[in-house]
PyMOL CGO cylinders between C-alpha atoms (Angstrom):
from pymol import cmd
from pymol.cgo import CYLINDER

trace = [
    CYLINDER, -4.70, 18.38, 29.18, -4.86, 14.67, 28.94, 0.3, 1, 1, 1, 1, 1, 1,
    CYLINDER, -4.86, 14.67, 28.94, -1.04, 13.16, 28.52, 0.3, 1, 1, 1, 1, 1, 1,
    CYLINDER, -1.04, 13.16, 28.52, -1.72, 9.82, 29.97, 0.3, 1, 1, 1, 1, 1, 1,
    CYLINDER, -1.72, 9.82, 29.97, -1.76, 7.59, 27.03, 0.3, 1, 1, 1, 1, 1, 1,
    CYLINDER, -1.76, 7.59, 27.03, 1.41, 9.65, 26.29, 0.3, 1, 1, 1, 1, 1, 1,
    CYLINDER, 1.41, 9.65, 26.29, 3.65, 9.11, 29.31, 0.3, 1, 1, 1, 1, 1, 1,
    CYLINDER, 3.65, 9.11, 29.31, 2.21, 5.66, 29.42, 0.3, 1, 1, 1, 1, 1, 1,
    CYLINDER, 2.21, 5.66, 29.42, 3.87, 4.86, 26.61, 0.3, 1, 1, 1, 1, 1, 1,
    CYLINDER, 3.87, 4.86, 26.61, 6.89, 6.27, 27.34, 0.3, 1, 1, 1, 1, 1, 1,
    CYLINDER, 6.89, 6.27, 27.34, 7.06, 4.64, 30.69, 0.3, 1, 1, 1, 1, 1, 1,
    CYLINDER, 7.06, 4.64, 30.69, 7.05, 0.90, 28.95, 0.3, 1, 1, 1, 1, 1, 1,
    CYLINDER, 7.05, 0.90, 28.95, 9.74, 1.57, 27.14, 0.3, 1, 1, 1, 1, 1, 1,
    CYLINDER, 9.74, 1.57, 27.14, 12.33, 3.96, 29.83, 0.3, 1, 1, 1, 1, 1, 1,
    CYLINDER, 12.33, 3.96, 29.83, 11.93, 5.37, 33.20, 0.3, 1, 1, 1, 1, 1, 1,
    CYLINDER, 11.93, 5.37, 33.20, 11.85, 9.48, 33.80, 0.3, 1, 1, 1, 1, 1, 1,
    CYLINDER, 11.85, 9.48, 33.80, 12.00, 11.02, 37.36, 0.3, 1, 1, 1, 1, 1, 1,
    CYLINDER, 12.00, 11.02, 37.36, 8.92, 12.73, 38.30, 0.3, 1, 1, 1, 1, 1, 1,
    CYLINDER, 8.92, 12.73, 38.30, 10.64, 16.36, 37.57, 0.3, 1, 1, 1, 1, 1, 1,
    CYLINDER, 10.64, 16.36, 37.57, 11.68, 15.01, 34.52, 0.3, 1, 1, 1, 1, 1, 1,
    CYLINDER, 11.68, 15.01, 34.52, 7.82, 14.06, 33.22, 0.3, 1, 1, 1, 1, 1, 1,
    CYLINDER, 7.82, 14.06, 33.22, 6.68, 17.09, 34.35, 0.3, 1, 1, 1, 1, 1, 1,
    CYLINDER, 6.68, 17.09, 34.35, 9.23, 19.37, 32.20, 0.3, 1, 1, 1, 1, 1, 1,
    CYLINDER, 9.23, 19.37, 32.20, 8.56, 16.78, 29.35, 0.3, 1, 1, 1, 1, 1, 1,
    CYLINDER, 8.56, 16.78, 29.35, 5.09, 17.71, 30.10, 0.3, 1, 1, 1, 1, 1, 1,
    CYLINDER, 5.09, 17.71, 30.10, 5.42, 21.44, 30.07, 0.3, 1, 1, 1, 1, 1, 1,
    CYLINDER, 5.42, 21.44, 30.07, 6.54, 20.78, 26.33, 0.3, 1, 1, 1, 1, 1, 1,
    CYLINDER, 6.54, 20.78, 26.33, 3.19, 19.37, 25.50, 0.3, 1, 1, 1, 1, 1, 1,
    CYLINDER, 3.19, 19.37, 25.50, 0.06, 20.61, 23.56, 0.3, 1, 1, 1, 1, 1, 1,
    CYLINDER, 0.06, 20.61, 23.56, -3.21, 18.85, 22.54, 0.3, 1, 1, 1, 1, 1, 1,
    CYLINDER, -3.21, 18.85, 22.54, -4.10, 19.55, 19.19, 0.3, 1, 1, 1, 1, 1, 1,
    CYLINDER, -4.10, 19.55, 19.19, -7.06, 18.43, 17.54, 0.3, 1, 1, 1, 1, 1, 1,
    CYLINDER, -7.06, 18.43, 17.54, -7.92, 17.95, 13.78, 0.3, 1, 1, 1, 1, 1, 1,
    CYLINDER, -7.92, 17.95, 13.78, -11.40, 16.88, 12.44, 0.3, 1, 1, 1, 1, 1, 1,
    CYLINDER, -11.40, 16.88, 12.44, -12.21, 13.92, 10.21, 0.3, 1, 1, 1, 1, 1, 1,
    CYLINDER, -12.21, 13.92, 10.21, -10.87, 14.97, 6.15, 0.3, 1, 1, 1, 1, 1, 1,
    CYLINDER, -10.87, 14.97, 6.15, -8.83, 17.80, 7.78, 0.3, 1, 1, 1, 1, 1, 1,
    CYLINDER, -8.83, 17.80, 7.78, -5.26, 18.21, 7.12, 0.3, 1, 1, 1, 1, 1, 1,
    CYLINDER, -5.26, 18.21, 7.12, -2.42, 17.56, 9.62, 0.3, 1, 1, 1, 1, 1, 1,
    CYLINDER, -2.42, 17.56, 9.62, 0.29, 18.29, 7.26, 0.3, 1, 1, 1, 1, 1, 1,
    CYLINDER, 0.29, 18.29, 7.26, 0.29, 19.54, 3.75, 0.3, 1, 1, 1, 1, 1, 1,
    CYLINDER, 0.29, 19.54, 3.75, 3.16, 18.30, 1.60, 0.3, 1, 1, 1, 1, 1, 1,
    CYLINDER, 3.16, 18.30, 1.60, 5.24, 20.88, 0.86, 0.3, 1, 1, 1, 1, 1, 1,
    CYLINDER, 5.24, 20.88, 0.86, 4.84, 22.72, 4.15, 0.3, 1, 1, 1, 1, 1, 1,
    CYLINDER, 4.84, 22.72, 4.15, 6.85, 23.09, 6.90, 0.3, 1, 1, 1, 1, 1, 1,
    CYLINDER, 6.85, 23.09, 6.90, 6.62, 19.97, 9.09, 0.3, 1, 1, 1, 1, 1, 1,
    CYLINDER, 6.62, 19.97, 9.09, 8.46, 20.84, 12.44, 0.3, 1, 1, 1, 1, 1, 1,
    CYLINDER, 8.46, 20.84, 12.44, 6.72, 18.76, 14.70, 0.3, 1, 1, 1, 1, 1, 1,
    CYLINDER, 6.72, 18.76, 14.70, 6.04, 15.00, 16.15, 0.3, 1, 1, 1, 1, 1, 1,
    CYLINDER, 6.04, 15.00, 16.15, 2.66, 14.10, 17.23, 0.3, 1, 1, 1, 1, 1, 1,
    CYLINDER, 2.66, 14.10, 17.23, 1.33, 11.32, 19.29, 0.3, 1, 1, 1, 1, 1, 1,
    CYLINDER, 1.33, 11.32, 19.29, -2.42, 10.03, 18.45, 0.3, 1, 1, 1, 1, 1, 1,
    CYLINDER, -2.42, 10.03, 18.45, -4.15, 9.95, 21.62, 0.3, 1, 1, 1, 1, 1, 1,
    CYLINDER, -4.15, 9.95, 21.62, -7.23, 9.49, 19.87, 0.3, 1, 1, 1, 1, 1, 1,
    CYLINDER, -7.23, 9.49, 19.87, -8.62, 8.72, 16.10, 0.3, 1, 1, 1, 1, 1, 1,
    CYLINDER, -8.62, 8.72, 16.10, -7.23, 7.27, 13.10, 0.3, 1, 1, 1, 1, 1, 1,
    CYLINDER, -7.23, 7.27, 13.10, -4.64, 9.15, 10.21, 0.3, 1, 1, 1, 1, 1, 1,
    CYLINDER, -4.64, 9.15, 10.21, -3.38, 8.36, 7.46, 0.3, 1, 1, 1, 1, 1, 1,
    CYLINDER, -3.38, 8.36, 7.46, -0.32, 9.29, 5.57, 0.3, 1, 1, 1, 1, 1, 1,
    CYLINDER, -0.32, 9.29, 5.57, -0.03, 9.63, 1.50, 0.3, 1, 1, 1, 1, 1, 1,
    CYLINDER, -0.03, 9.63, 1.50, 2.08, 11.01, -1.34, 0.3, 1, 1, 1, 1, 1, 1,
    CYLINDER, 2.08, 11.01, -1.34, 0.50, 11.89, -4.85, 0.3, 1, 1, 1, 1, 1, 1,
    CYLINDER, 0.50, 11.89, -4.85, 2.47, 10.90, -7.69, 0.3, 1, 1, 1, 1, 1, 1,
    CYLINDER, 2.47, 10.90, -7.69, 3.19, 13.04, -11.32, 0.3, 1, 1, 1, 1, 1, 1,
    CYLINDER, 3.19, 13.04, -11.32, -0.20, 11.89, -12.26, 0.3, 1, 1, 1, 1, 1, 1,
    CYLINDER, -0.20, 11.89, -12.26, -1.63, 12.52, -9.07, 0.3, 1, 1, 1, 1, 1, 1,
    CYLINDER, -1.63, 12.52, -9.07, -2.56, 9.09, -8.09, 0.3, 1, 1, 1, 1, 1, 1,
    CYLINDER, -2.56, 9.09, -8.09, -2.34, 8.80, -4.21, 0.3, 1, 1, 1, 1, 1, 1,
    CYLINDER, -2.34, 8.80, -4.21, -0.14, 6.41, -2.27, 0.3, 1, 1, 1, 1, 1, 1,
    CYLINDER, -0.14, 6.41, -2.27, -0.45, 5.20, 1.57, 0.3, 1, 1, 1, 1, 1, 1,
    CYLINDER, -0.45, 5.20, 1.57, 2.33, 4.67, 3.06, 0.3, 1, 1, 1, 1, 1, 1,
    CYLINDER, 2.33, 4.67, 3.06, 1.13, 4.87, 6.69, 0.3, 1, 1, 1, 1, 1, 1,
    CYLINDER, 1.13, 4.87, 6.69, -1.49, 4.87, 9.49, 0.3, 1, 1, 1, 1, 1, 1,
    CYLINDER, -1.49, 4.87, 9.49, -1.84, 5.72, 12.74, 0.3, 1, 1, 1, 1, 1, 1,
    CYLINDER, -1.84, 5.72, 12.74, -4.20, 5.05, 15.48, 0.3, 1, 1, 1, 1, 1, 1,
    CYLINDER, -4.20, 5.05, 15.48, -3.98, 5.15, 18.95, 0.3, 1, 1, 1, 1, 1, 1,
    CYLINDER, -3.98, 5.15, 18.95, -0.51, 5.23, 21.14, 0.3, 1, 1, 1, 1, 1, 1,
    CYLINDER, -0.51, 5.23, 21.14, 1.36, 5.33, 17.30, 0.3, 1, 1, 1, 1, 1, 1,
    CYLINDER, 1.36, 5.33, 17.30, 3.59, 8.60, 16.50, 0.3, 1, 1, 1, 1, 1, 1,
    CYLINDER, 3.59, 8.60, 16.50, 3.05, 10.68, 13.07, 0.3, 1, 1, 1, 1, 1, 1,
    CYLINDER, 3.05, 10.68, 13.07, 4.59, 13.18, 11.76, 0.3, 1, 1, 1, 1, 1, 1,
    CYLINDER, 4.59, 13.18, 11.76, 7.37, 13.91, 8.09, 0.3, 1, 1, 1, 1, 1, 1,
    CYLINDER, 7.37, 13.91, 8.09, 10.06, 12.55, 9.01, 0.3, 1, 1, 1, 1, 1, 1,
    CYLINDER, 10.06, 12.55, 9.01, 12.39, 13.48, 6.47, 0.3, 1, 1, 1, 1, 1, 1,
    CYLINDER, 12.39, 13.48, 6.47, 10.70, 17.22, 6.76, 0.3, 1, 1, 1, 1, 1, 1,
    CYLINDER, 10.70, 17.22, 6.76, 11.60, 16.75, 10.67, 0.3, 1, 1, 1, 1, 1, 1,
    CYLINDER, 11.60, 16.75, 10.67, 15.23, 15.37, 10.08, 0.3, 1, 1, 1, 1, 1, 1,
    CYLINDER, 15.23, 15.37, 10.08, 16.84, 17.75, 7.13, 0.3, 1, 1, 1, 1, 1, 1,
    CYLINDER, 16.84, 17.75, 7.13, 14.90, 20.68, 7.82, 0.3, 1, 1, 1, 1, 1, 1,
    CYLINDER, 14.90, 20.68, 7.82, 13.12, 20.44, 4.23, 0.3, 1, 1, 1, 1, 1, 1,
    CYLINDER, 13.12, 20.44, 4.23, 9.44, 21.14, 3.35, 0.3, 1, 1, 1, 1, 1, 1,
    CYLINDER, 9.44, 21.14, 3.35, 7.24, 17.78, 3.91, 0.3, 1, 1, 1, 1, 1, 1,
    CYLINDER, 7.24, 17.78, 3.91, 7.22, 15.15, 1.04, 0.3, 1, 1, 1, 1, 1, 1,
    CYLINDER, 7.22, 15.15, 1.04, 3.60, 13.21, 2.31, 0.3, 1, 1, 1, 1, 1, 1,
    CYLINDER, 3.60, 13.21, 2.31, 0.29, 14.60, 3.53, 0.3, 1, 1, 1, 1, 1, 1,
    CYLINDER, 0.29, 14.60, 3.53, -1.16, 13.28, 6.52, 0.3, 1, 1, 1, 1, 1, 1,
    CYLINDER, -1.16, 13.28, 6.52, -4.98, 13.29, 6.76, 0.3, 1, 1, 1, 1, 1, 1,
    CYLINDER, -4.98, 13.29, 6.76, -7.42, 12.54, 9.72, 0.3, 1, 1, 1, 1, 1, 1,
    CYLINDER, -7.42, 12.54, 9.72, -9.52, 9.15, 8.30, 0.3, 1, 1, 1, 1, 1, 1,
    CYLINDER, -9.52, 9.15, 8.30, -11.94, 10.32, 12.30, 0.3, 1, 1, 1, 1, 1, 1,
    CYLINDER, -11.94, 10.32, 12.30, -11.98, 12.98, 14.69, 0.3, 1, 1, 1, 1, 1, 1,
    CYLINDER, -11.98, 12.98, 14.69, -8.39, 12.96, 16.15, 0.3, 1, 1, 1, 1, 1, 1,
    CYLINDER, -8.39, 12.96, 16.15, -7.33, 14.18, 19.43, 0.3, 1, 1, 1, 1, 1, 1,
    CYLINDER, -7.33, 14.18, 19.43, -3.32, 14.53, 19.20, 0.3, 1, 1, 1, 1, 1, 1,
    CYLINDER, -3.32, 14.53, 19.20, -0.23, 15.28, 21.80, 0.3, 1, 1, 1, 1, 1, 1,
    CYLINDER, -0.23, 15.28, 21.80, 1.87, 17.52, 20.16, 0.3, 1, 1, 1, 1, 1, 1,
    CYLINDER, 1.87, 17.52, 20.16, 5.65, 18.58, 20.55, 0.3, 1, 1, 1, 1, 1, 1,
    CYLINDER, 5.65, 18.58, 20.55, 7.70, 21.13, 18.40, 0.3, 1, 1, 1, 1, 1, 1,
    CYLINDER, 7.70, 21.13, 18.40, 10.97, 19.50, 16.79, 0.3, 1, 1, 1, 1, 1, 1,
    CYLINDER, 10.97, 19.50, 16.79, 13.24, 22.16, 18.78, 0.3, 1, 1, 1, 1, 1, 1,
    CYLINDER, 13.24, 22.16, 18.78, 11.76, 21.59, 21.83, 0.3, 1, 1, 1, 1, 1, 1,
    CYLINDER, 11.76, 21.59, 21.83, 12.09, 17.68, 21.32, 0.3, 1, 1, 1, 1, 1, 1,
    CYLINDER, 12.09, 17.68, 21.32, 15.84, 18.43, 20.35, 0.3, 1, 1, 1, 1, 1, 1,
    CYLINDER, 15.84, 18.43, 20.35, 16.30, 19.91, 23.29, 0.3, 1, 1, 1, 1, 1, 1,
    CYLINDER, 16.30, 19.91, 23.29, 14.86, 17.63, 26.00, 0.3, 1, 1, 1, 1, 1, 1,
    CYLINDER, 14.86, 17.63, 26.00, 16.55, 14.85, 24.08, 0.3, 1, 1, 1, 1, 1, 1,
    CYLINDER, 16.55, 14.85, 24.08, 19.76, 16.35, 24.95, 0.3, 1, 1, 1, 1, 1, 1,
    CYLINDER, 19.76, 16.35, 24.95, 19.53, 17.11, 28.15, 0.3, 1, 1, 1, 1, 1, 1,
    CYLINDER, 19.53, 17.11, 28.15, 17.46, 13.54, 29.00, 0.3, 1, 1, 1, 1, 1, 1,
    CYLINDER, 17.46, 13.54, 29.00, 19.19, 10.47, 27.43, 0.3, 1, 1, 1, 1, 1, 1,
    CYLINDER, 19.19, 10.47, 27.43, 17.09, 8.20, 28.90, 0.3, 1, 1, 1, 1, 1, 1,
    CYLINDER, 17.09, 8.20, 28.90, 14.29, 9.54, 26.49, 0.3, 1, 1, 1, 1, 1, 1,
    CYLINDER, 14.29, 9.54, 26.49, 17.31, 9.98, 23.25, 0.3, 1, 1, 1, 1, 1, 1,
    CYLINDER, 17.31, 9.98, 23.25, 17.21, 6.30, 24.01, 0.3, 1, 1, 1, 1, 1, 1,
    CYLINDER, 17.21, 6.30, 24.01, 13.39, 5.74, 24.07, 0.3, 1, 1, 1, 1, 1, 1,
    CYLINDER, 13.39, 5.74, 24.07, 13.14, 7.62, 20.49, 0.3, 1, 1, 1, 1, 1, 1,
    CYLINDER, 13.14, 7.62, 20.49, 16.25, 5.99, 19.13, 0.3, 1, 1, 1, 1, 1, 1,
    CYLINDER, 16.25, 5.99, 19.13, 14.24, 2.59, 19.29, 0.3, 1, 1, 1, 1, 1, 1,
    CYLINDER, 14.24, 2.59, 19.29, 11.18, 3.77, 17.91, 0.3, 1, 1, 1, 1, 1, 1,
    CYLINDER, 11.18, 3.77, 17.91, 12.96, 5.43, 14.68, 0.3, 1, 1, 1, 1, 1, 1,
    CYLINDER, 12.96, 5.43, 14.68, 15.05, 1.61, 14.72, 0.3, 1, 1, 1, 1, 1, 1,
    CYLINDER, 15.05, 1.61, 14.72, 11.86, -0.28, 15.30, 0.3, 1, 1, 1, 1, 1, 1,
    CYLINDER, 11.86, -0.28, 15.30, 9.78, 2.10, 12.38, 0.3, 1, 1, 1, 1, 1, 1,
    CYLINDER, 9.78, 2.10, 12.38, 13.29, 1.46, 9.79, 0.3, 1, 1, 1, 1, 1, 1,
    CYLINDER, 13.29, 1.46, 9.79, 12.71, -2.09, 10.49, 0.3, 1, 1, 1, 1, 1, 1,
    CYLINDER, 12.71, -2.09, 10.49, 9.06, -2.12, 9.91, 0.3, 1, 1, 1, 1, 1, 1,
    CYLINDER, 9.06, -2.12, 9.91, 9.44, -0.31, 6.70, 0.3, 1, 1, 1, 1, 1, 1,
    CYLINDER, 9.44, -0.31, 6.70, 12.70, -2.75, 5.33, 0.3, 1, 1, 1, 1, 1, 1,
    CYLINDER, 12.70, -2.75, 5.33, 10.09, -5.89, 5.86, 0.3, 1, 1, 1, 1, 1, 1,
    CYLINDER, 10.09, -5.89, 5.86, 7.20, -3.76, 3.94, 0.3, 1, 1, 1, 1, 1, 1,
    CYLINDER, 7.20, -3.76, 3.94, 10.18, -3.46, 1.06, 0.3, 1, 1, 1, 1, 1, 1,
    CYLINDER, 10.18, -3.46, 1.06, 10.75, -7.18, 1.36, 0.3, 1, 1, 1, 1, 1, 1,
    CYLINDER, 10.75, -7.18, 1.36, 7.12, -8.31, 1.42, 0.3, 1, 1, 1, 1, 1, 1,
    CYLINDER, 7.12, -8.31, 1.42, 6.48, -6.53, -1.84, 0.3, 1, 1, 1, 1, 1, 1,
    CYLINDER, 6.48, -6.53, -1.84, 8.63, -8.44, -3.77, 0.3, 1, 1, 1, 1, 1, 1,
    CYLINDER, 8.63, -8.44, -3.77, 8.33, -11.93, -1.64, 0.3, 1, 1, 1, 1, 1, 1,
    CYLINDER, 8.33, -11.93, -1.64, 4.90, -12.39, -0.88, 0.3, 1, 1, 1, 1, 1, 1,
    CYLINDER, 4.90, -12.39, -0.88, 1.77, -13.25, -2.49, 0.3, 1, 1, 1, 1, 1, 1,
    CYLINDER, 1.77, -13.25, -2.49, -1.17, -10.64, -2.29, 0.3, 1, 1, 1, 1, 1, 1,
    CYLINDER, -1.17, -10.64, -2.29, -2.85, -12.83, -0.09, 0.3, 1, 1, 1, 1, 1, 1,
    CYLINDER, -2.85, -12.83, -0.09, 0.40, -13.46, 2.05, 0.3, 1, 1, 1, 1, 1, 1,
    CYLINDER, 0.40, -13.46, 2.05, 0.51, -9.53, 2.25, 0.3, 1, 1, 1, 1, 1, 1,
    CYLINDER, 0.51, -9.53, 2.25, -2.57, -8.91, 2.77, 0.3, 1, 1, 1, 1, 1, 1,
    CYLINDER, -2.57, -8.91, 2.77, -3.34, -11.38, 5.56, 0.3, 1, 1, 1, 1, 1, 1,
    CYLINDER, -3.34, -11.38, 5.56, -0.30, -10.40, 7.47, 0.3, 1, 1, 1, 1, 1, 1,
    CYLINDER, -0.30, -10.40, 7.47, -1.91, -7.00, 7.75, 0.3, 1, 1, 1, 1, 1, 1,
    CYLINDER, -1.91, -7.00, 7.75, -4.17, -8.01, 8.90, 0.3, 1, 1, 1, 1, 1, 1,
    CYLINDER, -4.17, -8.01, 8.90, -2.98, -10.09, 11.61, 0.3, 1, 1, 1, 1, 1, 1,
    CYLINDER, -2.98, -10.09, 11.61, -0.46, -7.73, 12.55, 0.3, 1, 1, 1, 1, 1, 1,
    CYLINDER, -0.46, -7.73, 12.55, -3.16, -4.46, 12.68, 0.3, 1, 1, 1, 1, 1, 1,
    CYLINDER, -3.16, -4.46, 12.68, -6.48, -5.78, 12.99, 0.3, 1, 1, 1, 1, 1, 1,
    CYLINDER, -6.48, -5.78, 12.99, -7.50, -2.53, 14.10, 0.3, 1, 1, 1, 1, 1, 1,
    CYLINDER, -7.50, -2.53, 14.10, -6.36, -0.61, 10.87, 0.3, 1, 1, 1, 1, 1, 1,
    CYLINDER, -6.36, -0.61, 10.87, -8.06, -3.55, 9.42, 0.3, 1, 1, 1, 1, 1, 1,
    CYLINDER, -8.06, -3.55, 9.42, -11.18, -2.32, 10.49, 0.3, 1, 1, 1, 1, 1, 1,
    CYLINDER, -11.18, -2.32, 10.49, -10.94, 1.32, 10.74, 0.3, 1, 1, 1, 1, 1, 1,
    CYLINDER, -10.94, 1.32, 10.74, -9.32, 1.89, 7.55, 0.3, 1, 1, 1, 1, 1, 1,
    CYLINDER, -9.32, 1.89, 7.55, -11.59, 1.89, 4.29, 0.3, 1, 1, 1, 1, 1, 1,
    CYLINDER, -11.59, 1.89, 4.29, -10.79, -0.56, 2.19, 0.3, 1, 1, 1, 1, 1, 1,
    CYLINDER, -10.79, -0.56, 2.19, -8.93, 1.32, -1.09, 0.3, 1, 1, 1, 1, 1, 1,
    CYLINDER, -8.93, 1.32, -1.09, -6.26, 2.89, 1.20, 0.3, 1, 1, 1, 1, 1, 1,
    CYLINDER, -6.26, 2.89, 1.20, -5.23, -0.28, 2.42, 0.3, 1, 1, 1, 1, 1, 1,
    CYLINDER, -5.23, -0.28, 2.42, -5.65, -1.73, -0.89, 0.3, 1, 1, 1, 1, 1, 1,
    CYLINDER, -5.65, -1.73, -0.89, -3.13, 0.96, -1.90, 0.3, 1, 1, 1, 1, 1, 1,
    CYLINDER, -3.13, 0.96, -1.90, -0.78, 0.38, 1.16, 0.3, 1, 1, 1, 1, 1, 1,
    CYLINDER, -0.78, 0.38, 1.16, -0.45, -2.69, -0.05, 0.3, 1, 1, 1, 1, 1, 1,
    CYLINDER, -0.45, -2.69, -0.05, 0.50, -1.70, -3.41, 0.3, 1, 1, 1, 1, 1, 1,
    CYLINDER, 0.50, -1.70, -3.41, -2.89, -3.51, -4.91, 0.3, 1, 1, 1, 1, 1, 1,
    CYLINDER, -2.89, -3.51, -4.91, -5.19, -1.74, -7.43, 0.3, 1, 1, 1, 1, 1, 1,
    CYLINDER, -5.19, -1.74, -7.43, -8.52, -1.79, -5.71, 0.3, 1, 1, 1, 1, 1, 1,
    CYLINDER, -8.52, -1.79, -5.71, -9.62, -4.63, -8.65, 0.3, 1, 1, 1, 1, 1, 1,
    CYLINDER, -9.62, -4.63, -8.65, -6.82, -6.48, -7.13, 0.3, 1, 1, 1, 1, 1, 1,
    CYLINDER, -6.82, -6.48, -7.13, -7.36, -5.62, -3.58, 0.3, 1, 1, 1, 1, 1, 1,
    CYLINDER, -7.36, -5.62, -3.58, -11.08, -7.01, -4.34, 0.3, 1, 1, 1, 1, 1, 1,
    CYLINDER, -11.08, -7.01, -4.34, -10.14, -10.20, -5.31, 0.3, 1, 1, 1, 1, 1, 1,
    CYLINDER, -10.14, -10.20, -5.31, -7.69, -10.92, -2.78, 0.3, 1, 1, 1, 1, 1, 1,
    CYLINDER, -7.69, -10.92, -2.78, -9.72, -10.61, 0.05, 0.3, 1, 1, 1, 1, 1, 1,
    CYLINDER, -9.72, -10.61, 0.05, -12.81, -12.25, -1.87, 0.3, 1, 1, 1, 1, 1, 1,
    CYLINDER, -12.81, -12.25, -1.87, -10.18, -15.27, -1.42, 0.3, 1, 1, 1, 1, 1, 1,
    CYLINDER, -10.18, -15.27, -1.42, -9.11, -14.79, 2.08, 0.3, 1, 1, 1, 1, 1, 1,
    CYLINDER, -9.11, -14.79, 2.08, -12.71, -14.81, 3.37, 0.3, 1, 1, 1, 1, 1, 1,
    CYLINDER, -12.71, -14.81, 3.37, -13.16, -18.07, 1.34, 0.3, 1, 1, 1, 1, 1, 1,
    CYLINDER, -13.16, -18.07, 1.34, -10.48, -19.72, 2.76, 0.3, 1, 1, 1, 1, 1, 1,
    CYLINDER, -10.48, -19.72, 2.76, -11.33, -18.90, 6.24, 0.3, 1, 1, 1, 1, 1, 1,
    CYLINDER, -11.33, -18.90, 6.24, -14.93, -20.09, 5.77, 0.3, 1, 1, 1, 1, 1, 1,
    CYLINDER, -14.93, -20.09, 5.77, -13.39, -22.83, 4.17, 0.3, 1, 1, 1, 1, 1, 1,
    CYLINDER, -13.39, -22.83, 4.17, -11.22, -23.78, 7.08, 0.3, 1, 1, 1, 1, 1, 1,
    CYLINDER, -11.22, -23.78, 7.08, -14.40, -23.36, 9.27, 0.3, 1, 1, 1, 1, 1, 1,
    CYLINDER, -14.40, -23.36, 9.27, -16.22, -25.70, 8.03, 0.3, 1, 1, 1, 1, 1, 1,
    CYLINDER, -16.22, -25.70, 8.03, -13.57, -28.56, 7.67, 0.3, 1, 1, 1, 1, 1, 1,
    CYLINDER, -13.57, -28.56, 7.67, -13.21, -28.01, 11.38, 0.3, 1, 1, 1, 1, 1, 1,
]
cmd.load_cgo(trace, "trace")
């Protein structure tokens, strides 16, 4: 099983012994999901934290009227999982979806738990993720009500110009909190400007 992208990561981020990798290892599945299959189902039991080593997901909630809402993707060296499912031992709020054939390093929440424990080095490594995804999400909050569409949208895509291309276009439109209408017209004026700019250069 292929857990190099996986420990990779990791090792920017903190440094594990050898024995150490190897039991973190030993924790380790590979699970893969096809493109339109389910990952999670809201409403099921969502025990588990999974690294994309390969593919594209993306994660939604339906409202009372069953209108769906993104609220996040995941591509290569990103972690997905229900988080609030994973921290309060509750039945998942979001479904996660494979957008492409996915190829994903798995790890049961207990296990996790455990290791954690007995490795702080790793505690740590997690600690800054969950601080780094908060932080990510509090600026999504503060963009909505700042920015312009075209502000949001073209720090998307400056910030994940590969979600920018793998992603179709309505689930970004409705990351962004655009209708697609919306979503249409704001991009229609993002790719004038930038010809624009080209040619006064």
């Amino acid at each position: 099983m292929d857990f190099t992208r996986f420990l990779s990561t990791i090792r920017r981020h903190t440094q594990l012994t050898e024995q150490e990798e190897q039991k973190l290892c030993s924790f380790l599945s590979i699970k893969k999901v096809k493109r339109r299959e389910f990952l999670v189902r809201a409403g099921e039991d969502a025990r588990h934290e999974y690294f994309v080593n390969k593919g594209c997901l993306r994660t939604y909630y339906l409202d009372k009227k069953g209108v769906e809402h993104n609220t996040y993707f995941a591509i290569e060296g990103f972690w997905v999982s229900d988080i609030y499912s994973r921290t309060f031992n509750t039945p998942a709020l979001c479904n996660i979806i494979a957008l492409e054939d996915c190829e994903l390093v798995h790890i049961s929440n207990i296990s996790l738990e455990a290791f954690l424990k007995e490795v702080p080095a790793l505690e740590h490594f997690f600690r800054v993720s969950y601080q780094n995804s908060l932080a990510t999400i509090h600026l999504k909050q503060i963009q909505l009500l700042s920015l312009s569409g075209c502000e949001r949208y073209n720090y998307f895509r400056n910030k994940y110009p590969e979600l920018d291309r793998r992603v179709p276009q309505k689930h970004i439109a409705s990351y962004l909190g655009f209708t697609p209408e919306f979503f249409n017209t704001v991009r229609a004026k993002t790719i004038r400007s930038k010809m624009d700019s080209a040619l006064s250069l």
